[in-house]
C-alpha positions as CSV (number, residue, x, y, z in Angstrom):
1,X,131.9,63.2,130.7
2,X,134.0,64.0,127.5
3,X,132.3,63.7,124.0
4,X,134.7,60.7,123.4
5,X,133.0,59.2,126.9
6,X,129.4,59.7,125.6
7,X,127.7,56.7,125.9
8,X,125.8,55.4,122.2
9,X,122.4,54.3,122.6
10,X,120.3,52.3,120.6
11,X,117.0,53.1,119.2
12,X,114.4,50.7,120.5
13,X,113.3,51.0,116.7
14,X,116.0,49.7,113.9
15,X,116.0,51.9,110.9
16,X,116.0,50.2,107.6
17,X,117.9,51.8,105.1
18,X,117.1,50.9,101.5
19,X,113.9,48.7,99.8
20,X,112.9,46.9,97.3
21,X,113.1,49.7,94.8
22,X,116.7,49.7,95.7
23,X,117.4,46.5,94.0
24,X,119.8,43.7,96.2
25,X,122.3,45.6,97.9
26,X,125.7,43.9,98.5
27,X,127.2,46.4,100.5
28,X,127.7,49.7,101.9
29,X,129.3,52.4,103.9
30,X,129.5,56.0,105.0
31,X,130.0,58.5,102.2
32,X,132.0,61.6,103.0
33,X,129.8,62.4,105.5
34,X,127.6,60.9,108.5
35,X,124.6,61.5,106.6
36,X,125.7,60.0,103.9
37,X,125.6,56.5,102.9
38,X,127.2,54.8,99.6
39,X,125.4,51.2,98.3
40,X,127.0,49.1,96.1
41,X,124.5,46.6,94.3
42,X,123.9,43.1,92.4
43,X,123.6,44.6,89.2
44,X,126.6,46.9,89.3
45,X,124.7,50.0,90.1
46,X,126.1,52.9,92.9
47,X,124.3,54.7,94.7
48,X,124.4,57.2,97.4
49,X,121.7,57.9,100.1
50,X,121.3,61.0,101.8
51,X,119.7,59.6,105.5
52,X,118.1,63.4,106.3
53,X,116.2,63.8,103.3
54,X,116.0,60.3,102.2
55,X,117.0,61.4,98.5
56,X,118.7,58.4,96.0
57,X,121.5,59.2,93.7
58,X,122.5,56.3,91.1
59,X,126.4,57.3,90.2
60,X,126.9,56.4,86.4
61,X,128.8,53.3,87.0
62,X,131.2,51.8,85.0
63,X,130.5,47.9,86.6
64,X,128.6,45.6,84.9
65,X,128.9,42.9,87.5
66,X,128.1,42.7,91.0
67,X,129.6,45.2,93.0
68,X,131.4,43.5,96.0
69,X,133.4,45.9,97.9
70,X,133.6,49.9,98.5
71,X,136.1,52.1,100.6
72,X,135.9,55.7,101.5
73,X,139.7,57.2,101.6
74,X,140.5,58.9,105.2
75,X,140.1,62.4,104.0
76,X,136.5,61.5,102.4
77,X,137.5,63.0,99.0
78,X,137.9,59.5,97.1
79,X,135.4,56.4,97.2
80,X,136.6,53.5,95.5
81,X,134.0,50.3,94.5
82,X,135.3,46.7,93.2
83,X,133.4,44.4,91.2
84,X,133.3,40.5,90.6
85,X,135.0,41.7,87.2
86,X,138.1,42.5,89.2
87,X,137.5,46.3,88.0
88,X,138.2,49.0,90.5
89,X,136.2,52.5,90.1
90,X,137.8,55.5,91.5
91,X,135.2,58.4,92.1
92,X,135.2,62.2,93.6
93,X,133.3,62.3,96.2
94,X,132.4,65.9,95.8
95,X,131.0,65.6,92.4
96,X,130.9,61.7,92.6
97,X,132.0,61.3,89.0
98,X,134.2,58.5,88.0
99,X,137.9,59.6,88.0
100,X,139.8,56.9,87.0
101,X,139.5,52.4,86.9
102,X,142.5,50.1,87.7
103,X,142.4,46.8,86.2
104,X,144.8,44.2,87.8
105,X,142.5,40.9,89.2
106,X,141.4,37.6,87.6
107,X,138.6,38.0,89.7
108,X,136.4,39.7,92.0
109,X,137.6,42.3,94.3
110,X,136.4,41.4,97.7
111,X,138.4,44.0,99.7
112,X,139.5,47.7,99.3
113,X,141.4,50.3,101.9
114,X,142.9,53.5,101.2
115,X,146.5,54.3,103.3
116,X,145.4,56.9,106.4
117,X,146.9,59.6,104.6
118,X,144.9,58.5,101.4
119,X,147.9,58.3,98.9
120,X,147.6,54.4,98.1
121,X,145.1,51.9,97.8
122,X,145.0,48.3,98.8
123,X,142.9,45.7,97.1
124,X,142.1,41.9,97.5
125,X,140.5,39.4,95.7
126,X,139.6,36.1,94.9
127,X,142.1,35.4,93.0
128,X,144.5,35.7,96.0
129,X,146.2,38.7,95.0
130,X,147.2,42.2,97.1
């Protein structure tokens, strides 16, 4: 059997990622690794978990609102996070400092996806715009 054939299993246990010291999470994702796992929150916060060790990093975020969407781009060098403000952050991964914003909806950004070569990236939002 290949490694793309190898059967996943489940753990009889579900691992919950995140508490209450985490405040309300309202989404998440990979990071730029496996290990690595990027939480976008109520309050506007980012943060990024490390799943071996466990350890927290809170990214100095620009949103003030809740954050409602994040994508990773396909070569895991750029994360981007969208808030109900309509603001789009655009971060380094490999420092995870803020790089850049893009302003453009009325309202919240509900959806995010970098191109697969990760030159361009798509957003949606309540306001019905692309």
């Amino acid at each position: 059997m290949s490694a793309a054939e190898t059967p996943v299993t489940a753990s009889a246990q579900p691992t919950m990622i995140g508490g209450p010291a985490w405040g309300q999470r309202t989404c998440g994702m990979f990071g730029r690794s496996d290990h690595e796992i990027v939480i976008g929150r109520e309050d506007g916060g980012v943060s990024v978990r490390d799943t071996k060790k466990w350890d927290e990093k809170a990214l100095q975020s620009p949103h003030r609102r809740p954050v409602r969407a994040l994508a990773v781009s396909g070569d895991r060098k750029l994360l981007a996070t969208g808030d109900d403000n309509g603001l789009i952050a655009l971060w380094d991964t490999s420092t995870w400092r803020q790089i850049g914003e893009l302003r453009g909806h009325a309202q919240a950004v509900t959806t995010l996806d970098f191109s697969p070569d990760s030159s361009r990236l798509a957003s949606g939002g309540r306001d019905r715009d692309v």
